[in-house]
N, C-alpha and C positions, 0 to 999 in steps of 0.2 A: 587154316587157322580157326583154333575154337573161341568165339566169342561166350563170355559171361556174361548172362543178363541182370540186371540189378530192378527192375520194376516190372511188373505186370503190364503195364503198357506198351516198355518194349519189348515185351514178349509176344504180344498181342500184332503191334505193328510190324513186326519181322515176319513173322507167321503169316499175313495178309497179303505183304510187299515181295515174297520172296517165292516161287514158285516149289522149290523144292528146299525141305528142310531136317534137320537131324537133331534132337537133342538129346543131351545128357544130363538125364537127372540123378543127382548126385549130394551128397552131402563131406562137411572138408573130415567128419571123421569115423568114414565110412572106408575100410581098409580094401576092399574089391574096387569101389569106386577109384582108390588112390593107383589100381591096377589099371584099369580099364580106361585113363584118363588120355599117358601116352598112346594108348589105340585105337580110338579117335580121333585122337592128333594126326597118327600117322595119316589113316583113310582121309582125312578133311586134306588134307597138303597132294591127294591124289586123285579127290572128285572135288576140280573146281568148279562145277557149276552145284552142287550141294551145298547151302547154308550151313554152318555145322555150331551150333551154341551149346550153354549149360545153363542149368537152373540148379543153383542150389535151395534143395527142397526144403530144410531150417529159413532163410531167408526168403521166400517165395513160396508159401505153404500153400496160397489160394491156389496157384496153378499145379501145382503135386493132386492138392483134392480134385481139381477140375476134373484132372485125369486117372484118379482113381490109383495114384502112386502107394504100393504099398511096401514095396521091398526094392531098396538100390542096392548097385547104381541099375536104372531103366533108363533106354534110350530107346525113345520112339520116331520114326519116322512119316512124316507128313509131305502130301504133294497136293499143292495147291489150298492149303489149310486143313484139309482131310489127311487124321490117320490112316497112313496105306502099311504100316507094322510096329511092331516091339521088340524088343529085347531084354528081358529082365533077368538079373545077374552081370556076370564075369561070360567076355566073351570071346572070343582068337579073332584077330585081325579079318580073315576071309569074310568072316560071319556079320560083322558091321561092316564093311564092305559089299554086301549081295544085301544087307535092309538097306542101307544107304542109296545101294543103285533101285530099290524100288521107287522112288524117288522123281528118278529120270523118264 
């Protein structure tokens, strides 16, 4: 399951608390994003031990800049709080799949 984050806080606290992490950065009228949303869904429901959240980057701008977000949907991958990859664009299942398991 993909959690939505709503504050910088709990983005910050997930990130810290959770050893392995995925997110998707996204916005609701971003038409790639509206692609690429079901396939992370799917990969999240088949690495349970991956965190798998979203940021929408209109509401959550400081963390988009944090990270230098320029073009969605990006979904980066973090292990241990440390960026370990990215993904920016539209992606095929396998492909978030093999960033996700960086992860592990």
């Amino acid at each position: 399951m993909v959690e939505q984050i709503k504050t910088t806080e709990q983005f910050d606290t997930l990130l810290k608390d959770n050893k392995s992490v995925v997110v998707d950065f996204f916005a609701t009228w971003c038409g790639p994003c509206k692609m690429v949303g079901p396939v992370v869904e799917t990969v999240s429901e088949q690495l349970s031990d991956v965190k798998f959240i979203k940021v929408d980057v209109d509401e959550l701008g400081d963390i988009a800049s944090r990270y230098g977000i320029m073009s969605i949907p990006a979904i980066f991958a973090f292990k241990d709080g440390e960026k370990v990859g990215e993904q920016v664009g539209f992606a095929p299942e396998p492909m978030i799949r093999a960033l996700a398991e960086k992860t592990l």
